[in-house]
Wavefront OBJ file of the C-alpha trace (Angstrom):
o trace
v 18.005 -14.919 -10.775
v 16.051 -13.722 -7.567
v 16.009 -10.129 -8.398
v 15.246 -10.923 -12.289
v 12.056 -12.819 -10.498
v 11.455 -9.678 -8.068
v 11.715 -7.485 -11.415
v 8.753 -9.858 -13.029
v 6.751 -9.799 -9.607
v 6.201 -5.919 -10.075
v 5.677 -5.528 -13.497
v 2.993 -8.012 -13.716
v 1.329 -6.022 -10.782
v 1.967 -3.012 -12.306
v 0.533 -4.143 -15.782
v -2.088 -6.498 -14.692
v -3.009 -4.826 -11.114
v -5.254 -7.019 -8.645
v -8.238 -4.627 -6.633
v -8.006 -1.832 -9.043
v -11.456 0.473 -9.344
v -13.222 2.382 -6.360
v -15.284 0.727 -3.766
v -18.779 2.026 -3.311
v -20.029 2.150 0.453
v -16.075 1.801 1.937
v -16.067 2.779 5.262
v -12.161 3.702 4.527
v -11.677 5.974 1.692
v -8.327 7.852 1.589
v -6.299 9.337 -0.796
v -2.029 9.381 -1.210
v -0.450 11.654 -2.830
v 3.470 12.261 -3.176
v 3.823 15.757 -3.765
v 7.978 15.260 -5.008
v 6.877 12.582 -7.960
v 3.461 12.763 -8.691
v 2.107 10.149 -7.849
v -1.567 9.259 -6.665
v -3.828 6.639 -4.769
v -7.150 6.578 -3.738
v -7.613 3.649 -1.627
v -10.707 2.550 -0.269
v -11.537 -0.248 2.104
v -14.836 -2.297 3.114
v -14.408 -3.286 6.809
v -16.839 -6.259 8.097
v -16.276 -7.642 12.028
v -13.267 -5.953 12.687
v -11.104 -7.180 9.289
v -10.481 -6.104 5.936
v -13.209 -7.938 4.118
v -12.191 -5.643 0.124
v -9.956 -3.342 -0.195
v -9.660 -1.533 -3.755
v -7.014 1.363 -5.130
v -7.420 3.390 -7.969
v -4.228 5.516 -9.246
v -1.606 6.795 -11.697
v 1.715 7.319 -11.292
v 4.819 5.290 -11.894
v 5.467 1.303 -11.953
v 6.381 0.760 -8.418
v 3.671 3.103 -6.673
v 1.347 0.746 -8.868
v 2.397 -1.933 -8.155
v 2.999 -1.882 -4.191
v -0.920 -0.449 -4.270
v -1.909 -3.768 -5.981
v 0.188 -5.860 -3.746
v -0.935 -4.253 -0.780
v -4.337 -4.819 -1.694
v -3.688 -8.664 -2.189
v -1.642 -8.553 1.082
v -3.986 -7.112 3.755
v -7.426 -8.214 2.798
v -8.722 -10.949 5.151
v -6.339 -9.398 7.952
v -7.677 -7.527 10.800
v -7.446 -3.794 11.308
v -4.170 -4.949 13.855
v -2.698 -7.123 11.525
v -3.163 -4.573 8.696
v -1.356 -2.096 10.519
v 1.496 -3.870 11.789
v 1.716 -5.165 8.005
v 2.165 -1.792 7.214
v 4.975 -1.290 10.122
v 6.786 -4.171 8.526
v 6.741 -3.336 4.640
v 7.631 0.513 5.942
v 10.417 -0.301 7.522
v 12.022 -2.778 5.333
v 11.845 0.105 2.536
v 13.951 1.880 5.124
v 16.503 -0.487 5.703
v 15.446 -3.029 8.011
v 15.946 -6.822 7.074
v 12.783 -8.164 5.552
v 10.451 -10.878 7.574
v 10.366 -12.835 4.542
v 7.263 -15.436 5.955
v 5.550 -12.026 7.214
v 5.678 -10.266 4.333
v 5.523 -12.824 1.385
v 5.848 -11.249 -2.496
v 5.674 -7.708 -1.094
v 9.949 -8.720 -0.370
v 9.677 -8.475 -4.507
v 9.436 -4.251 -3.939
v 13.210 -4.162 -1.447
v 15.146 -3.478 -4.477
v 13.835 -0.343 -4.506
v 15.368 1.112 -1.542
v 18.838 1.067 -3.572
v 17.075 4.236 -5.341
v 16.304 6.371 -2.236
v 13.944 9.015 -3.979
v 11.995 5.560 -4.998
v 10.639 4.571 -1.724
v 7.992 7.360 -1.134
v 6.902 5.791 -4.716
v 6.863 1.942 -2.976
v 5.096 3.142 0.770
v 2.630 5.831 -1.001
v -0.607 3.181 -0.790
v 0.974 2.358 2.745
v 0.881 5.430 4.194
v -2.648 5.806 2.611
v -3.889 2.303 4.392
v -2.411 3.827 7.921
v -4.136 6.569 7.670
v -7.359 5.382 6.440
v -6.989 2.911 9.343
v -6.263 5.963 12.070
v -9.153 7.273 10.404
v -11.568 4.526 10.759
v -10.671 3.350 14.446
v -11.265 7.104 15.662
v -14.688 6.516 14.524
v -14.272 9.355 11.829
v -16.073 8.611 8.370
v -14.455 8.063 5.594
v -13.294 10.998 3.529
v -10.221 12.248 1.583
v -6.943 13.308 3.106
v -3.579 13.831 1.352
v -0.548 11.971 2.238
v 2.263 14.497 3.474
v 5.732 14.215 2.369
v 6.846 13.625 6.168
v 4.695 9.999 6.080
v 6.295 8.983 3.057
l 1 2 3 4 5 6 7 8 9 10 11 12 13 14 15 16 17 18 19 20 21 22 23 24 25 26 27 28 29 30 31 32 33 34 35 36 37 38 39 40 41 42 43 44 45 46 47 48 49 50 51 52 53 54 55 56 57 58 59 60 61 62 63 64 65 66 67 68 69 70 71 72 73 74 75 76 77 78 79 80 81 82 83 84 85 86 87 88 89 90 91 92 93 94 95 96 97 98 99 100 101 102 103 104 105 106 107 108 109 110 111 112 113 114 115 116 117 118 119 120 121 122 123 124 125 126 127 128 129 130 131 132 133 134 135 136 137 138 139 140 141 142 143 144 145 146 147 148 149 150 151 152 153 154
């Protein structure tokens, strides 16, 4: 029953996705891509006093690379560029095994099935390693610009 609610939680993100089209004047703009799959996210962030006041992802690739973008979108905006990041920790390392901080990390518990398909997870953390790095980006006072996601991050 959970997981067939899980299973409904993605593919309404995937087919109706929340934050999707770019975000003139971002002062994050960074783009994932995961070289093994395919897949692709632009991501692209409005900061205002220190939290993430929009945050926006535009993208193709598969259903769960989709949908984790628009969940992470829904997820970190309103959160500071701290709680963003350690966000980011958490939902990383629950793809990776870890036991999921359920009151932390809310829906985004919906995208845990996927570690049970280990080639998968680059798919779920591609718009996460994107935020990190737009974030590292931003707080070294570098503008915003275009990198590409290595496979290492993933």
């Amino acid at each position: 029953m959970l997981e067939e609610l899980y299973r409904e939680i993605i593919l309404d993100h995937y087919a109706h996705p929340r934050n999707r089209g770019r975000l003139e004047g971002a002062e994050i703009a960074v783009e994932g891509v995961n070289p093994s799959c395919g897949d692709e996210i632009s991501l692209y962030a409005r900061v205002r006093d220190g939290r993430l006041e929009e945050v926006r992802f535009e993208g193709r690739g598969c259903s769960i690379s989709q949908a984790s973008a628009s969940m992470m979108t829904e997820a970190v905006r309103g959160k500071t560029l701290a709680e963003a990041g350690q966000l980011a920790d958490r939902f990383k390392a629950m793809m990776h095994g870890q036991p999921p901080d359920e009151e932390q990390l809310g829906e985004l518990v919906a995208l845990q099935g996927v570690r049970r398909f280990p080639v998968r997870i680059k798919c779920a953390t591609l718009a996460w390693v994107a935020l990190q790095q737009g974030l590292r980006e931003y707080e070294a006072g570098r503008p915003a610009r275009v990198v590409t996601s290595s496979e290492d991050e993933l």
